[in-house]
C-alpha positions as CSV (number, residue, x, y, z in Angstrom):
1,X,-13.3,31.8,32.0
2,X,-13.5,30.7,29.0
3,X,-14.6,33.7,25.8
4,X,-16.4,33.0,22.6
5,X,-14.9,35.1,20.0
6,X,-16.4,34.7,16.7
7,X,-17.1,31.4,14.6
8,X,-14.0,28.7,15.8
9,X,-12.4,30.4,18.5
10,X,-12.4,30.3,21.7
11,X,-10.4,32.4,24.1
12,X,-8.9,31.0,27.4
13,X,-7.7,33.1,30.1
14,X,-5.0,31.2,33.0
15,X,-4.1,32.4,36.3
16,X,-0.7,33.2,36.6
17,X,-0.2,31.3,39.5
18,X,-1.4,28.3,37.3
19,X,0.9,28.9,34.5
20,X,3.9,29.6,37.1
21,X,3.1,26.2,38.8
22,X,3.1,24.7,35.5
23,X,6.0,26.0,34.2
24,X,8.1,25.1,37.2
25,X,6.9,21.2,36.8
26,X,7.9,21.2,33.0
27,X,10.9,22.7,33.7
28,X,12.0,19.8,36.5
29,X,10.7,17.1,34.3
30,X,12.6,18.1,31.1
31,X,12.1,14.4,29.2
32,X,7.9,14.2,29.8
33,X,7.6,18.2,30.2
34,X,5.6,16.8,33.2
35,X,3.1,14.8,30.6
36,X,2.1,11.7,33.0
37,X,2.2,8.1,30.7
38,X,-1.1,7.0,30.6
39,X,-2.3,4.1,33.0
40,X,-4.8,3.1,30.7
41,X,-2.4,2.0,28.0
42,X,-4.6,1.1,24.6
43,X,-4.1,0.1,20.9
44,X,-5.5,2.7,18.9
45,X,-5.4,3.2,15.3
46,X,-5.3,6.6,13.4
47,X,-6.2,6.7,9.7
48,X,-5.5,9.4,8.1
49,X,-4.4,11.1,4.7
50,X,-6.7,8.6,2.7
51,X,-6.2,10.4,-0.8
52,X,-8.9,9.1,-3.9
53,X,-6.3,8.1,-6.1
54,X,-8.7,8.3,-8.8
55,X,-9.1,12.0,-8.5
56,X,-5.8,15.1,-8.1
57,X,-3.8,15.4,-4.8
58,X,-4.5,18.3,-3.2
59,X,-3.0,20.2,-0.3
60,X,-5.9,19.2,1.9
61,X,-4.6,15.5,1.5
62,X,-1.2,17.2,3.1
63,X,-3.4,18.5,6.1
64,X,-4.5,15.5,7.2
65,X,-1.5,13.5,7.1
66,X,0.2,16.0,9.2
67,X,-2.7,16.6,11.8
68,X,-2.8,12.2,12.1
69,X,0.9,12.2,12.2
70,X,1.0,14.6,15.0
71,X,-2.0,13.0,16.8
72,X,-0.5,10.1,16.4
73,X,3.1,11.1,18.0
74,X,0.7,12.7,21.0
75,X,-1.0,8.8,21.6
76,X,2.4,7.5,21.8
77,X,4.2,10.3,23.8
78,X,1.3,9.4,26.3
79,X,1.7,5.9,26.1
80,X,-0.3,4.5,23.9
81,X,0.6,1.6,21.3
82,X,-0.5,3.5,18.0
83,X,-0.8,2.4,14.5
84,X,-0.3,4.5,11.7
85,X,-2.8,3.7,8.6
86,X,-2.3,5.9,5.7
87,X,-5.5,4.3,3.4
88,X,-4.5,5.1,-0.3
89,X,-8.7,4.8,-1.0
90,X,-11.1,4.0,-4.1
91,X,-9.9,1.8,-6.5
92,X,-13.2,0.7,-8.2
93,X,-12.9,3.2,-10.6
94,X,-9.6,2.2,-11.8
95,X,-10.9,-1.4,-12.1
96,X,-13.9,-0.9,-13.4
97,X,-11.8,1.1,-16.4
98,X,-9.7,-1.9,-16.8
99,X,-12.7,-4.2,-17.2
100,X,-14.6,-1.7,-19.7
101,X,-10.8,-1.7,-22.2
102,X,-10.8,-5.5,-21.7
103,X,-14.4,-5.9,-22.9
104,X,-13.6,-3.4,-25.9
105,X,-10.5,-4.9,-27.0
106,X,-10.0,-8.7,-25.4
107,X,-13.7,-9.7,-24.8
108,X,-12.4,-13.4,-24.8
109,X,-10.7,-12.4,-21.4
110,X,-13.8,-12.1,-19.6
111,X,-15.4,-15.8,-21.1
112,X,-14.4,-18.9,-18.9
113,X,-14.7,-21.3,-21.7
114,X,-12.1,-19.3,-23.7
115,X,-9.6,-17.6,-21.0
């Protein structure tokens, strides 16, 4: 039965018959742990990290690449054909910087007639 207990967790309680039974099939399949490959074999795509390079890396950048990493190695243990996308995000501001210095100092850069 499963047990609220407090904000974000949630307590689970197994029978130990269940957990026995369980044990038992992991232990005579030791390559799949007895994790069945999926018969519904799909291309799925996880993004993740997805830093702003125009602001400071954090550890929360960190977070995300591991939790998509490791959902990603889950897909793939089950069967799936995953690709990894690790989005480095938000380059407009860096652009939009490098138009700004080339109107201050090169303005003839931006003219058709003269570039």
């Amino acid at each position: 039965e499963p047990e609220i207990a407090g904000p974000g967790f949630i307590n689970l309680r197994f029978k130990k018959e269940y957990l026995e039974q369980s044990l038992m099939n992991m232990a005579n399949d030791a390559e799949r742990l007895a994790v069945p490959v999926t018969s519904n074999k799909q291309k799925i795509v996880v993004d993740f990290s997805s830093p702003n390079i125009a602001k400071e890396m954090h550890v929360g950048h960190l977070r995300s690449t591991i939790i998509g990493d490791t959902l990603s190695n889950v897909l793939e243990f089950s069967g799936h054909d995953v690709t990894r996308l690790n989005h480095v995000g938000d380059w407009g501001t860096q652009f939009g910087m490098l138009v700004e210095h080339l109107r201050d100092e090169y303005p003839a850069a931006l003219n058709k007639e003269t570039s």
